[in-house]
Structures are given as C-alpha cells and as structure tokens.
C-alpha positions in Angstrom: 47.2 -22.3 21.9 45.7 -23.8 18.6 42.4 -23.7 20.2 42.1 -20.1 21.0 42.0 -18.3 17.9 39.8 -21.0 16.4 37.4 -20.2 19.4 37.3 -16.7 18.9 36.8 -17.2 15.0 33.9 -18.8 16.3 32.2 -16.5 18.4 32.8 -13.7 15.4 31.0 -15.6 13.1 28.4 -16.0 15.2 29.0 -12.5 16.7 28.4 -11.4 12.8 25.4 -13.8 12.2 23.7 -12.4 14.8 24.2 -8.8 13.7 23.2 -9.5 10.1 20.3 -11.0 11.6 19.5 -8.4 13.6 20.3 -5.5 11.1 17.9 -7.4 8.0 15.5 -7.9 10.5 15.1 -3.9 11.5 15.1 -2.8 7.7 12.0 -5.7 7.3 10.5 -3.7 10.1 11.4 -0.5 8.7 9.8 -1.2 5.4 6.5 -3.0 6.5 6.0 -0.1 8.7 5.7 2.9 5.8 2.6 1.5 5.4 2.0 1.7 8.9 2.9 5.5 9.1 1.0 6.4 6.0 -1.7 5.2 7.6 -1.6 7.4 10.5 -0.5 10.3 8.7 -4.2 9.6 6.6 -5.9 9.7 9.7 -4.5 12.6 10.8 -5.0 14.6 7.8 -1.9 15.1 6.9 -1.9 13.4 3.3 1.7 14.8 1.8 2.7 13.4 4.4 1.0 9.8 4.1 1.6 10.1 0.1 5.1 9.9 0.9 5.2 7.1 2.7 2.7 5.1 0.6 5.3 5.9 -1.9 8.3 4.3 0.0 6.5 1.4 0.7 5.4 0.8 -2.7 9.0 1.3 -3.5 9.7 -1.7 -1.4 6.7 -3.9 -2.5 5.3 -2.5 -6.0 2.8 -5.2 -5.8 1.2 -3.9 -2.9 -2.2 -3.4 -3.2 -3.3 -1.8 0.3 -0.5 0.8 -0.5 -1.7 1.7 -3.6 -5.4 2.1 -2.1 -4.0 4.4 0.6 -2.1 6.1 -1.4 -5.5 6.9 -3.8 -7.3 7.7 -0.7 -4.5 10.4 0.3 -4.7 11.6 -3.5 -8.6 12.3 -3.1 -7.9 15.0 0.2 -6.7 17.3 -1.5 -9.1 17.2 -4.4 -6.1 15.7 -7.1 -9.3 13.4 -8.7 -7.3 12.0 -12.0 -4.1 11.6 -9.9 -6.2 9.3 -7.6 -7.8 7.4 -10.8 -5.0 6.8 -12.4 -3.1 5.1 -8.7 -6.5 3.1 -8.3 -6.6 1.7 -11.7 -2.4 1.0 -11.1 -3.5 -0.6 -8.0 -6.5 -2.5 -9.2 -4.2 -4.0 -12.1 -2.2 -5.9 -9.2 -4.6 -6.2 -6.8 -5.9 -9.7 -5.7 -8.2 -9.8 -3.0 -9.4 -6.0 -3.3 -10.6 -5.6 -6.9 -14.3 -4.7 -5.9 -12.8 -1.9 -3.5 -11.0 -0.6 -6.2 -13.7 -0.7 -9.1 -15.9 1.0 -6.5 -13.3 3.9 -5.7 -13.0 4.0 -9.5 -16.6 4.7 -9.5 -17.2 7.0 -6.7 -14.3 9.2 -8.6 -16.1 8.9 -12.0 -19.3 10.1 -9.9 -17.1 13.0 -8.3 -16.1 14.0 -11.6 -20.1 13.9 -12.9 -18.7 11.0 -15.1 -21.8 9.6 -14.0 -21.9 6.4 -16.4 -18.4 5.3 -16.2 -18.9 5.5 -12.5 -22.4 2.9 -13.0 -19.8 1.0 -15.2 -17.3 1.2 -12.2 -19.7 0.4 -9.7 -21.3 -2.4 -11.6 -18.2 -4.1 -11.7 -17.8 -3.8 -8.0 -21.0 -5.9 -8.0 -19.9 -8.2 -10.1 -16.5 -9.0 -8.6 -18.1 -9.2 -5.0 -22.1 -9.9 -5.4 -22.2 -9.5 -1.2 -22.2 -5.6 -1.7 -24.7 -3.6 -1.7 -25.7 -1.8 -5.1 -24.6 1.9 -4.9 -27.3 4.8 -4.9 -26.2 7.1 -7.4 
C-alpha cells in the first residue's frame, strides 16, 4: 500500500511537468507570433491593426529590432511621418544587424518631409554602414 500513493505522486509531478511545459511553451508561441500577425496585418493594409501587434511584441522583446521596423513601416500608411521617425531612430538605437535599413528609412522620411539634407545625411550613413548598397537617387 506504501507504494501506491508514492506512484501516483509520481505521475502528478510529471502530470504537472508536462503541463508547465506545455503551457510556457504556447505563451513562447503566442508572443513570437505578434510579430507574425503584424506582419500580415501590414500586408493587408490594415496598419492599426499591425501597430498593435508590433506593439505587443515589442512589449515582449523591447530589443526587437524587426518589430520596431514594422512597426515604422505601419506608422508611414497612414501618413504619421514624425511618429515613424521617431520609432526608426528607437529601433535603430538597438538594432544590430539592420542599422543601414534603418538610416535609409530615416532618410527616405527626411526626403518625404523635403528635409532633403538630413535625408543625404541619412542616406549617406546607410552607405557607410553597408557599402553593398546602392547610393540613393534623390
């Protein structure tokens, strides 16, 4: 009889294990996949929609550069230009392997804005942090 309950402790804990497991392994899923949604929401021109989630996942992962870019890119449809700056320059501040994307979105905003030498300065720096592009026509 000593043996049952010891068994059944047992298969609870692993019973519980499992379903910790399982549970921390859907919210990881959850998460990664605002990026994901935003995403889609950007490509089907909904971006409120995609800010959002750009949003939650940057709540998740603040150092998240793609989500910061997206989330610039959903800031441009609707024509909110300094909004947009402002979240590339956050983005660019963190970013690691997409600095030259973001000096060049910098830029293009600048040029939107007829800022037209802060966007040379932008897009100069584009060059510089990735000589494989090619120099912008202005």
């Amino acid at each position: 009889m000593n043996g049952i309950p010891f068994v059944r402790a047992r298969k609870y804990r692993l019973f519980f294990t499992i379903a910790a497991l399982l549970f921390v392994c859907t919210l990881s899923a959850y998460a990664s996949s605002y990026l994901e949604q935003g995403e889609t929401a950007l490509r089907n021109n909904q971006p409120d929609h995609a800010k959002a989630l750009f949003e939650a996942s940057l709540n998740q992962n603040p150092g998240d550069e793609k989500a910061f870019l997206y989330l610039g890119v959903a800031e441009l449809q609707p024509g909110q230009l300094s909004k947009a700056t402002d979240t590339f320059k956050q983005g660019l501040a963190v970013a690691t392997s997409l600095k030259d994307v973001f000096y060049f979105d910098i830029g293009n905003v600048y040029f939107m804005q007829g800022q037209n030498t802060l966007a040379d300065a932008m897009h100069a720096m584009a060059i510089k942090t990735n000589p494989n592009l090619a120099e912008p026509k202005l």
